[in-house]
N, C-alpha and C positions, 0 to 999 in steps of 0.2 A: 334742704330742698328734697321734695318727695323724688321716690323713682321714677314716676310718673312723669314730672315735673323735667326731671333729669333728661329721658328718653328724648321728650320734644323737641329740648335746645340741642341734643347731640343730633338728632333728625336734622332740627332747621340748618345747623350750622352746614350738615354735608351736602344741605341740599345748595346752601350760598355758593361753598365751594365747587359744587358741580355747576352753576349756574357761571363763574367768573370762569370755571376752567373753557367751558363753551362759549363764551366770552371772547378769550386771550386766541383762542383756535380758531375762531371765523374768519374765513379767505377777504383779504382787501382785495379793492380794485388796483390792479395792477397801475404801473406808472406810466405814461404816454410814453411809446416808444414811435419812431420814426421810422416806418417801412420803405425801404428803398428799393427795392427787390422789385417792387411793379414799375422802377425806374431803368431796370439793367437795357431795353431791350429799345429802348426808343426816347426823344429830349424830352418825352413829357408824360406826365401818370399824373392822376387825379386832378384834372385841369392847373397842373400849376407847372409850369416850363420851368426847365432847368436854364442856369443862366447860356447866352448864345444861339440859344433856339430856334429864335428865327434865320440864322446865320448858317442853320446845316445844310451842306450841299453845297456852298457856294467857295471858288476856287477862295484859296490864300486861309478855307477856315479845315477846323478836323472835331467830328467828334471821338471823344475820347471813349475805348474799348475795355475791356474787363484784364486787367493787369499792368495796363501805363502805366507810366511814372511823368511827370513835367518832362524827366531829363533824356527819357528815352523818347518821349513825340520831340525835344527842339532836336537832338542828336538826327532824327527822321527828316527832319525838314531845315539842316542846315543854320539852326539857331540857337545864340546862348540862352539857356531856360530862365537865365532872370530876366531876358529880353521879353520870352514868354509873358511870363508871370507879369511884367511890368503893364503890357500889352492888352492883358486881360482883368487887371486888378485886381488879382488873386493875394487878398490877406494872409492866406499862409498857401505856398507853395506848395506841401506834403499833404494837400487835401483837395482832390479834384473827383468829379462824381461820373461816372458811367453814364452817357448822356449827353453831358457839359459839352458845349461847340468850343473851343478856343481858337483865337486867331491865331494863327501860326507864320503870317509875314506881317513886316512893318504895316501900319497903318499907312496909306498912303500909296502905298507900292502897284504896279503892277505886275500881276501873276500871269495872267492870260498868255503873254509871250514869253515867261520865263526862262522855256527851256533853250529858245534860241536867242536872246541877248546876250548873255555870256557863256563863254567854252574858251578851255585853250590855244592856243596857238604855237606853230611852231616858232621858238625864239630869237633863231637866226632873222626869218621874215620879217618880224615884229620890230628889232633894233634897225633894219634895213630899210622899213618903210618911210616914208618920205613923213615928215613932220608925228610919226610917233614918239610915244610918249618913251623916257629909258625905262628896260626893265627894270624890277623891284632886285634887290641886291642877289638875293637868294637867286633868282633865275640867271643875274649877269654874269654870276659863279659857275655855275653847272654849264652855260654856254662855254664858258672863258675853258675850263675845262675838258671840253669834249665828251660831256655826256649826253644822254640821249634827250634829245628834243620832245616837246610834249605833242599829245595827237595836234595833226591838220585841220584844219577850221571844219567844218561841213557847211553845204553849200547849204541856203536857208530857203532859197525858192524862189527868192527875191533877185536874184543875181548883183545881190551888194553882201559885201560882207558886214557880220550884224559887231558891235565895240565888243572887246573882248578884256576879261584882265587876267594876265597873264600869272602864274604860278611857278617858279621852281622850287622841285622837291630835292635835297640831298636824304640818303638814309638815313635813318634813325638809328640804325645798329652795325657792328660791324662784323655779326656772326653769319652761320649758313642760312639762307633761306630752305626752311622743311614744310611750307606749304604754303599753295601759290592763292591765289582770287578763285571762287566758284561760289556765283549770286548766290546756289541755292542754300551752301553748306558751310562757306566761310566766307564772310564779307570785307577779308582785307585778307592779308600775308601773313607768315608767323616766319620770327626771326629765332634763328636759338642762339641761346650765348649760357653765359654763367651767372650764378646768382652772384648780385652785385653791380653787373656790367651795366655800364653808361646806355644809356635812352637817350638820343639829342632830339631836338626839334625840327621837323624837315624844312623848315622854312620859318620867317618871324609870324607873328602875330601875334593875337591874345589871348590868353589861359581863361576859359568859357566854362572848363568847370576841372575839377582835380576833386576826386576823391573816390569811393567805395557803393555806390550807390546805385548801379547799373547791375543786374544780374547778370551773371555769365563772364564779365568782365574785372573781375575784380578792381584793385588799385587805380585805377584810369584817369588820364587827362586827354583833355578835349582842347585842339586850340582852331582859335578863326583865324583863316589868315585874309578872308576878305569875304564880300557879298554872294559868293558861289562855294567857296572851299573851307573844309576844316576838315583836319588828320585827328586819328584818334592812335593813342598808346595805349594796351592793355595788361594788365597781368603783373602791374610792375611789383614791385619790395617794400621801394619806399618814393613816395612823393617827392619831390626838389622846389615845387610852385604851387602858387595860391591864385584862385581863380580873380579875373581883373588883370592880371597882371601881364605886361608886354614882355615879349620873349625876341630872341634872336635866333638866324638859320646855326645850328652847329650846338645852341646851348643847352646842357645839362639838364634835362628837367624831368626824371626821375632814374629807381635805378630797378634793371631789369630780376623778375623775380617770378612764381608761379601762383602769385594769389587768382584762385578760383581757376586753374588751370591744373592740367594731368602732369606737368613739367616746366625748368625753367623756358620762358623765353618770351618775346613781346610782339603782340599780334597788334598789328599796324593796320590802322583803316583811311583812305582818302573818301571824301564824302565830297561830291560835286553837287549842291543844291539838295542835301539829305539823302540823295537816293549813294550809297557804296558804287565805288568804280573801282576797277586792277591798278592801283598802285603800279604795277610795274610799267603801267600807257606812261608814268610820270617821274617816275625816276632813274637816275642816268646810268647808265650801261656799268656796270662793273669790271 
């Protein structure tokens, strides 16, 4: 082969190479991503609603804000979250969208009077009244006992008093109380004890959720104890119960410890209809 000859193929060949190099380096079209950002602020962006939509605003629904959890809106509103979840046909529970309306009380129900249909009662009045129903064990105890009665009905405006179902709480711990109820800055009590120490259940019901999954809370179980009430335990060591599961007033069901907390101890919440109340309106005098 002449040098001639030679020059051209070494030419053509770098010109191939520069031509596949420019080739292999051209930008593709990126891959269809899914913008949700024009959805933070409102149920709907680019005409296409998020599920519940029509639904926002209206009592008994909630849309969901930028850091929910399922478990932190039922804990709000007084529900187990797979009630939630079942409620709104959420294929998977750890995926709900900024926007999204969920129902947040039973289908069915009504909300519109909620807040004055059930409230406690004090329990002496309650076992006295003529054709009531007996206290639930837990309250027949704390009466039998002599502790303290839970608040006085409130008048409704009606001049009848509205059914009520009644609650007795015994403590959950048997250490100092080192901080009391204040809406703005702690939504329950904190009990101090020792790592290890027994957690009971202020009352029966049922375990609505047990586990780690709640910020601020660590270790936590949630129980119902009926269609207005559920206590929370926080901070504990170690679980004792699994969610579903029926519980008794007095029983074991974790052990107190400092998860997600600055020290040991178990910060106790009463939840009347979602909204946090003082514990101490419901449990009996020490």
């Amino acid at each position: 082969m002449s040098t001639l000859h030679r020059s051209v193929s070494l030419a053509s060949g770098a010109v191939c190479l520069a031509l596949l190099a420019a080739c292999g380096s051209s930008p593709r079209s990126p891959a269809p991503v899914e913008d949700r950002s024009a959805r933070s602020g409102t149920p709907m962006a680019d005409n296409k609603p998020l599920p519940g939509a029509e639904n926002a605003g209206k009592p008994g629904y909630y849309t969901v804000q930028k850091g929910d959890t399922l478990t932190r809106i039922a804990l709000d509103h007084g529900q187990a979250w797979r009630d939630v979840a079942r409620w709104n046909n959420l294929g998977n529970p750890d995926v709900i969208e900024v926007g999204q309306v969920l129902r947040v009380s039973p289908p069915g129900a009504s909300v519109e009077n909620s807040g004055v249909v059930v409230r406690p009662v004090a329990l002496a009045a309650a076992a006295g009244r003529a054709g009531a129903a007996a206290p639930a064990s837990g309250a027949a105890s704390v009466a039998a006992s002599g502790g303290a009665s839970a608040p006085q009905p409130a008048n409704t405006g009606s001049g009848q008093s509205a059914v009520a179902e009644d609650i007795g709480l015994a403590w959950p711990a048997n250490g100092q109380l080192i901080a009391g109820f204040d809406e703005a800055k702690n939504k329950g009590i904190d009990i101090a004890g020792k790592l290890g120490d027994p957690v009971l259940a202020a009352a029966d019901g049922q375990v609505v959720y047990a586990g780690a999954g709640l910020r601020g809370y660590g270790n936590l179980v949630i129980v119902k104890h009926n269609n207005t009430y559920l206590t929370a335990y926080a901070h504990n060591q170690r679980l004792l119960v699994k969610e579903d599961q029926r519980i008794r007033r007095g029983e074991k069901i974790a052990e107190m410890g400092s998860s997600d907390a600055d020290r040991v101890k178990l910060h106790f919440e009463v939840r009347r209809q979602g909204k946090p109340v003082d514990p101490a309106k419901y449990l009996p005098a020490r």
